[in-house]
C-alpha positions, 0 to 999 in steps of 0.5 A, a space after each residue: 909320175 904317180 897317180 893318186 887316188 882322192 881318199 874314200 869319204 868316211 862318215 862322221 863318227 859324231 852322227 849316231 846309228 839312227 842319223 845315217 841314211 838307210 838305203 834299201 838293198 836291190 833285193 829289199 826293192 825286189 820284195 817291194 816289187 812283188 808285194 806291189 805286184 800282189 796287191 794289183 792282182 788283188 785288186 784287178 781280182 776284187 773288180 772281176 764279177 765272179 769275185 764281185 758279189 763277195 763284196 756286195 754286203 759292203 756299203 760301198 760294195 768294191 769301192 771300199 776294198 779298191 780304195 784300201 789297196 790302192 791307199 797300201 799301194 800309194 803309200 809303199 811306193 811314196 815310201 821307198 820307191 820315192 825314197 821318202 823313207 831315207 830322205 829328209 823330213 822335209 821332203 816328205 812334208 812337201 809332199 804330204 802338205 801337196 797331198 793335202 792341198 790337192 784334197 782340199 781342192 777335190 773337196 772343195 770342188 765336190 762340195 761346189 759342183 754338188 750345192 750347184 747342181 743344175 739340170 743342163 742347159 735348155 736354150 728353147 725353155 730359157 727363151 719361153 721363160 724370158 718371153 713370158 717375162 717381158 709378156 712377149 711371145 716367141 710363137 709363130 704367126 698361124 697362117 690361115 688356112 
């Protein structure tokens, strides 16, 4: 009895050059790895004190060049190492439609916390105030001496 071997899954010749999914070589995710790898060190490097003051003249000082680097860094790992770039487009609107909900939320609690901002709550200075209120007074009886 023979064993036959199911046929090799051909593409269809009606999908044209652009339509066919891309996947990237293991060396293309290798070169991927070590321009990520770079980028970390630039990062780690910026952060250091001596590397630091070059960034001083900058209205945010590091904070400007960290949060480059780090945006480079989210987007080339979204982009191949979550394979957003061979996938479907809905994917990536899924995914881009979180991110923009998860901003909106940041957004929207900064603007919150910061409109309402209050000095931490002192339980001794609430009671004075509530006494002076209701024209009690909260102080001790002085004893006679």
């Amino acid at each position: 009895m023979a064993v036959h071997a199911a046929p090799a899954p051909q593409m269809r010749s009606d999908l044209g050059h652009d339509e066919r999914a891309h996947h990237p070589t293991a060396r293309f995710s290798v070169l991927i790895f070590f321009i990520l790898l770079v980028v970390t060190i630039l990062e780690v490097f910026v952060a250091q004190d001596p590397y630091r003051d070059w960034f001083a003249p900058l209205l945010g000082g590091i904070l400007i060049p960290l949060l480059v680097l780090a945006t480079a860094k989210f987007f080339m790992i979204a982009a191949f190492y979550m394979h957003l770039k061979q996938d479907s487009r809905i994917f990536s609107a899924f995914f881009i439609a979180g991110l923009i909900l998860a901003f909106g939320m940041w957004g929207t609690f900064m603007g919150l916390f910061t409109a309402h901002h209050r000095e931490p709550f002192d339980q001794v200075t609430w009671r004075e105030e509530i006494a002076k209120q209701s024209g009690t007074t909260t102080e001790a009886p002085k004893t006679g001496g």
